[in-house]
C-alpha positions in Angstrom: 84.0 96.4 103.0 81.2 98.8 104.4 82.3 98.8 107.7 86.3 99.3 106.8 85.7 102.0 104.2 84.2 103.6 107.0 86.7 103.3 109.5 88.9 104.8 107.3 86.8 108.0 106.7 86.4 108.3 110.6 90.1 107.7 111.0 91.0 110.3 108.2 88.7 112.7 109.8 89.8 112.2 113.5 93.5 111.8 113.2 94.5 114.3 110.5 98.0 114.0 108.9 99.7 117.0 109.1 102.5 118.8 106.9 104.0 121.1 109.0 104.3 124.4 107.6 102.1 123.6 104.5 103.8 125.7 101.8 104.2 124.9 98.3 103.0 121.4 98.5 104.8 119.0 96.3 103.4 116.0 98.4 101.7 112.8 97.6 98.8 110.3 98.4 101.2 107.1 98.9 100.9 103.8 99.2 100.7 101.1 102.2 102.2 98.6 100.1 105.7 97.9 99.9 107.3 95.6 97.2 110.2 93.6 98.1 113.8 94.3 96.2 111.6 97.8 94.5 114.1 101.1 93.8 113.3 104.0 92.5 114.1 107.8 92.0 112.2 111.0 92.1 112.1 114.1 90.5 109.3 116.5 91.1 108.4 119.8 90.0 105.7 122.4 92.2 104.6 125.6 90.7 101.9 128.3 92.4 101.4 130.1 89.6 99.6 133.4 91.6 102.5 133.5 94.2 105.5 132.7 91.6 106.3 129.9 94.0 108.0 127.3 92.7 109.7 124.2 94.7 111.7 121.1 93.2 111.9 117.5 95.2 114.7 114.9 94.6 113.8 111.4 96.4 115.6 108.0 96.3 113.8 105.0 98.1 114.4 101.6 98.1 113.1 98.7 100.4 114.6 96.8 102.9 112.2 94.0 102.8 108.8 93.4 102.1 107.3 95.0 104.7 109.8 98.0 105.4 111.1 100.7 102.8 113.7 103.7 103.5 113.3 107.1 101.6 115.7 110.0 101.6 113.6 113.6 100.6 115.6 116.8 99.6 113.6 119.8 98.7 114.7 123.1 97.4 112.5 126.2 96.6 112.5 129.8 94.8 113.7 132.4 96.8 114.7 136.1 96.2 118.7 134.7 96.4 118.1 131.5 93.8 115.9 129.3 92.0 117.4 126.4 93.6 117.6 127.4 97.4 117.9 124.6 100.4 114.5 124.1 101.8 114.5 120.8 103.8 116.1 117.6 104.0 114.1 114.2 105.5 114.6 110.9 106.4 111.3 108.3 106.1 110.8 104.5 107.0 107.7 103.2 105.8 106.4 99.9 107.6 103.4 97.8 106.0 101.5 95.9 108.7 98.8 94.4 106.5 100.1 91.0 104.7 100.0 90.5 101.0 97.0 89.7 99.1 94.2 91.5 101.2 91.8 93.8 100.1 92.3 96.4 103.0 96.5 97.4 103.3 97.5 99.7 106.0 101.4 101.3 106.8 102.7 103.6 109.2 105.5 106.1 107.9 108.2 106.9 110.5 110.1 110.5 109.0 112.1 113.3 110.7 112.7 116.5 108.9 115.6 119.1 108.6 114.8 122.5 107.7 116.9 125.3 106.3 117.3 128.9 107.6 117.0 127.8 111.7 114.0 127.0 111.3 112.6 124.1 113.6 112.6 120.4 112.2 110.2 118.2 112.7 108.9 114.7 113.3 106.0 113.0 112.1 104.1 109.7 112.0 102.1 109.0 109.1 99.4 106.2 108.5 97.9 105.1 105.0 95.1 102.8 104.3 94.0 101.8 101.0 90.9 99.9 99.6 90.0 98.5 96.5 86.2 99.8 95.5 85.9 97.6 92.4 85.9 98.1 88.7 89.4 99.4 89.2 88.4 101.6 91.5 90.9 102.3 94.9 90.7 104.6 97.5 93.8 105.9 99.8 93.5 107.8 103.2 96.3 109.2 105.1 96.0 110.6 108.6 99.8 112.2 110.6 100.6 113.7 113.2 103.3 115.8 114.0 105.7 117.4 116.0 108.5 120.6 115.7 111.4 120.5 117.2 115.0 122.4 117.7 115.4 125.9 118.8 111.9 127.9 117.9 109.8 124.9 118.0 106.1 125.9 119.0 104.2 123.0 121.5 101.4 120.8 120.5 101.0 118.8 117.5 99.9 119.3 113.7 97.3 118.2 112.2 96.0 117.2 108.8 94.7 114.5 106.1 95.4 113.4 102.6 92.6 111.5 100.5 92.7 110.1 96.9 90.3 107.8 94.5 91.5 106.9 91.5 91.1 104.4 88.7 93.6 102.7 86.2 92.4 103.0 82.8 92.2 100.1 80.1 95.1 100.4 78.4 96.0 103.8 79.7 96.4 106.2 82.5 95.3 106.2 85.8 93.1 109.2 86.7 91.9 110.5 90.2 91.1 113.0 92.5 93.3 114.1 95.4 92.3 116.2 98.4 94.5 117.9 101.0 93.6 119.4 104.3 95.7 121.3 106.9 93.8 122.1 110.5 96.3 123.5 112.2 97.8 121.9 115.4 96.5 121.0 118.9 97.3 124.2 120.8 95.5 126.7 118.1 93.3 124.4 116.0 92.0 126.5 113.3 88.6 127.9 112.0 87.5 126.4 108.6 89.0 129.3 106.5 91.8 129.3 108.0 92.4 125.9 107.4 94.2 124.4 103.8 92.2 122.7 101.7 93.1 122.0 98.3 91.2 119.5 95.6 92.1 118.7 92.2 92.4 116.0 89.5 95.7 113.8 89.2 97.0 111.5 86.4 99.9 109.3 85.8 101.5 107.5 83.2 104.1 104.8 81.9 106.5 105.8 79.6 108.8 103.1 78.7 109.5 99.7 80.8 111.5 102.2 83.9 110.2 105.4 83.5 106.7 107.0 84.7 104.9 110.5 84.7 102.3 112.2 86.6 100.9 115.4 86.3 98.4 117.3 89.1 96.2 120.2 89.8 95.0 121.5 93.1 92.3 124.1 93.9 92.1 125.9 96.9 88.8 125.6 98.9 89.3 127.7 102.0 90.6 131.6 101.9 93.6 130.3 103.6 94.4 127.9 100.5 96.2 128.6 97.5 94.1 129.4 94.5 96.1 126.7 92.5 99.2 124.6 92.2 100.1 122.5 89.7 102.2 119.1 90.0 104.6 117.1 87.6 106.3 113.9 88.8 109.0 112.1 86.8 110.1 108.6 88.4 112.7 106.1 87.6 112.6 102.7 88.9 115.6 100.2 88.9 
């Protein structure tokens, strides 16, 4: 456990996931694991309350198989024209490579991404680990890299990394802590306070037999980082 704990750390550290153009982040730590015949639906909420910002995320996913699970991503954001204004669309495949039932479960996530306004898209390749640490303990790591492209795009690749431990509750929530980190991309990596880094508690909920909540906080760490942003996540599952 020792040695793949730290693996992990070293691969979180040397192959940062990115998220190209890191603006109001509405994303998540996922999960390696996919559940055969699962469905569900997404609605979630981002606010920066400094900035005004404020993005909304619909998602549908739904697996193919045990080991492979389709999502479609659209994401819209506050501008000075509406509330509700296109931001991005995006297509993901995730792929679990580890089998059932062991302690250590890894996934890569294929996705390709259209933005609004002419800007570039992008593609990216994501890969999630996750580790029980006992006493209902787990920890995720994501690392990506990715890739603009379309008219404007700039060379190199992006870089970043995603990290979560949490812990179910007895009888009750599950509670963690989420960090977020943006480096910039190969051809201009960036100084540390130029970088995003953002850290803050996270906890989710059942309500009902389909039905789920989570609500988030994240601090920024860096000068370049928000001061805060605040999450809430609704999901339905079928």
């Amino acid at each position: 456990m020792n040695r793949a704990l730290y693996l992990g750390f070293m691969a979180g550290a040397l192959v940062p996931m990115v998220s190209p153009g890191h603006a109001q982040n509405t994303s998540g730590v996922f999960s390696p694991v996919v559940d055969e015949g699962e469905r569900s639906a997404q609605y979630r909420l981002g606010l920066d309350p400094e900035s005004d910002a404020l993005a909304q995320r619909f998602h549908y996913q739904q697996a193919l198989n045990g080991e492979l699970r389709w999502r479609f991503v659209g994401k819209f954001r506050r501008t000075d024209d509406s509330d509700v204004d296109y931001d991005f669309a995006r297509l993901e495949l995730l792929w679990q490579l580890t089998p059932d039932g062991q302690d250590h479960q890894s996934g890569l996530r294929f996705e390709v991404r259209h933005r609004s306004d002419d800007r570039p898209g992008d593609i990216g390749l994501l890969w999630t680990n996750q580790w029980p640490l006992g006493n209902d303990w787990r920890l995720r790591l994501i690392a990506d890299i990715g890739h603009q492209i379309g008219p404007g795009a700039d060379d190199g690749f992006l870089l970043g990394g995603r990290a979560e431990v949490s812990r179910k509750l007895e009888a009750g929530p599950s509670v963690g802590l989420r960090l977020f980190s943006n480096y910039g991309s190969t051809d201009n990596f960036l100084g540390f306070d130029e970088q995003i880094h953002e850290i803050g508690p996270v906890a989710s909920f059942d309500v009902g037999e389909d039905w789920s909540l989570l609500t988030s906080a994240l601090f920024g760490l860096t000068d370049s980082s928000p001061d805060a942003q605040f999450k809430l996540w609704i999901t339905r599952t079928f």
